[in-house]
C-alpha positions in Angstrom: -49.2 9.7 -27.1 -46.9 11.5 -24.4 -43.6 12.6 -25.5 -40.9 13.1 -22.8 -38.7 15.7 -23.9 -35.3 14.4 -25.2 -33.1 16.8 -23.0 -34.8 16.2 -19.8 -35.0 12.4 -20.7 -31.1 12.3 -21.0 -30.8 14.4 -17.8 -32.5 12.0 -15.9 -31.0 9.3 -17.3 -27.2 11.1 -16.3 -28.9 11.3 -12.7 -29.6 7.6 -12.2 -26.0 6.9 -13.4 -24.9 9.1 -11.0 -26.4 7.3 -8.4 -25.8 4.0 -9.6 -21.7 4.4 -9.2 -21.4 7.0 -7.0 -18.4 6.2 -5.1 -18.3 6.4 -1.3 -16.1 8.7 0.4 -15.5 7.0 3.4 -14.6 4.0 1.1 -11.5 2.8 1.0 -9.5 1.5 -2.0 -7.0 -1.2 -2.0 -4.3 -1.3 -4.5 -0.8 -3.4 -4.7 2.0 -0.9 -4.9 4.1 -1.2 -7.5 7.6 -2.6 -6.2 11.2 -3.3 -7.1 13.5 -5.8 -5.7 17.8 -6.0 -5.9 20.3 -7.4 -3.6 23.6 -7.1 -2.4 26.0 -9.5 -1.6 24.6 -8.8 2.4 21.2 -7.3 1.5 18.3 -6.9 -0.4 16.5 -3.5 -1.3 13.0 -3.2 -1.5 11.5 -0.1 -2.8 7.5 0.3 -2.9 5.5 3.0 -4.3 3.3 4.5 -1.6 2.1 7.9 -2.3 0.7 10.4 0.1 1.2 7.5 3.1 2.7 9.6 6.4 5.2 7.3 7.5 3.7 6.7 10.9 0.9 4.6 9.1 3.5 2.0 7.0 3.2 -1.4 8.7 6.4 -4.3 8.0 5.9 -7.5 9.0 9.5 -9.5 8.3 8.9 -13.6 9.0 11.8 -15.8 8.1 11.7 -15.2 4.0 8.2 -13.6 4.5 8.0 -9.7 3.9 4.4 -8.0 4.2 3.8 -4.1 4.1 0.9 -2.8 4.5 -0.2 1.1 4.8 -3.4 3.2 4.2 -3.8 7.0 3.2 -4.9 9.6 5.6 -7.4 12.8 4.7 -6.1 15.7 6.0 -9.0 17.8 7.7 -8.8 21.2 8.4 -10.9 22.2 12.1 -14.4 24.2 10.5 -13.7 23.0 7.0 -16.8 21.2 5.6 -16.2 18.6 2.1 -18.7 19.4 -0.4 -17.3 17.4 -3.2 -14.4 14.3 -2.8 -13.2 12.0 -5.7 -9.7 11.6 -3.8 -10.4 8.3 -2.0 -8.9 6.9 0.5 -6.2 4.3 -0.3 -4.9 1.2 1.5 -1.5 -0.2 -0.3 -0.8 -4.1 0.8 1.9 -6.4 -0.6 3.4 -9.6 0.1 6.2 -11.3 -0.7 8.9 -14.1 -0.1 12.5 -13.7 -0.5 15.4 -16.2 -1.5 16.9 -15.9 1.7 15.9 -15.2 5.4 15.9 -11.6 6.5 17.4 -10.3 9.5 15.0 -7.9 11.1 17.6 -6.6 13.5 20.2 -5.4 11.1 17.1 -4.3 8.8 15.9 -0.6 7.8 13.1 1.2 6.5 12.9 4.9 5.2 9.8 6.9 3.8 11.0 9.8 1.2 9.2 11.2 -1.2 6.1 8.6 -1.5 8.9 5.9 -1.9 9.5 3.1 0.8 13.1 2.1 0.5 14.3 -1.3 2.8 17.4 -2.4 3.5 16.7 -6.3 4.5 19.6 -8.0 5.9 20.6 -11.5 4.6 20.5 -13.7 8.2 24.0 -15.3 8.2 23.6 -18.9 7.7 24.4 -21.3 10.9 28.6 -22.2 10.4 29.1 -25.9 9.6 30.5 -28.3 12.8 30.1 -31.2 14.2 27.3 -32.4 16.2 28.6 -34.5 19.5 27.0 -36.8 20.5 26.0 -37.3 24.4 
């Protein structure tokens, strides 16, 4: 009977793992940033985790109550320089979410420091009480 040896048995076993869940470079992994929400008496603040995100690739969407932010990581490439090895992937942060209140976009703000999103949502001012006359 033929005996493989154990070593090179293993080794080819570590191989086909290898293989198996090899991650892609190019791939690109979604995650939901971690997020914490306060208000003011005018405002709420909204701040998102989103690490090594330049801020010119943060997208808001505001929609009444509705507040969606999406942005992706970037690889920095340097002209000439070839990558033999990557395990940093590429990242794509997306969250939703609704608010008590409608926001004003226009009185809104956003700021990118540090890997942290802070926003400053304006509470639209509710429509004043009247009367409605009748034609």
């Amino acid at each position: 009977m033929f005996l493989i040896p154990l070593s090179r048995s293993t080794a080819d076993l570590h191989r086909r793992l290898d293989r198996l869940f090899a991650v892609d470079p190019e791939a690109v992994a979604l995650q939901s940033p971690a997020i914490d929400v306060s208000e003011t008496d005018t405002s709420y603040v909204v701040r998102l985790d989103l690490p090594g995100v330049d801020k010119q690739a943060v997208k808001i969407a505001i929609d009444g109550r509705r507040l969606s932010v999406d942005a992706e990581q970037t690889r920095a490439t340097v002209e000439g320089e070839r990558v033999l090895h990557a395990e940093r992937s590429l990242t794509r942060f997306a969250r939703s979410l609704s608010l008590p209140q409608e926001i004003s976009q226009a009185e809104s703000s956003a700021k990118l420091d540090n890997g942290v999103l802070a926003l400053t949502l304006a509470k639209r001012k509710p429509d004043t009480n009247g009367n409605l006359i009748v034609d």
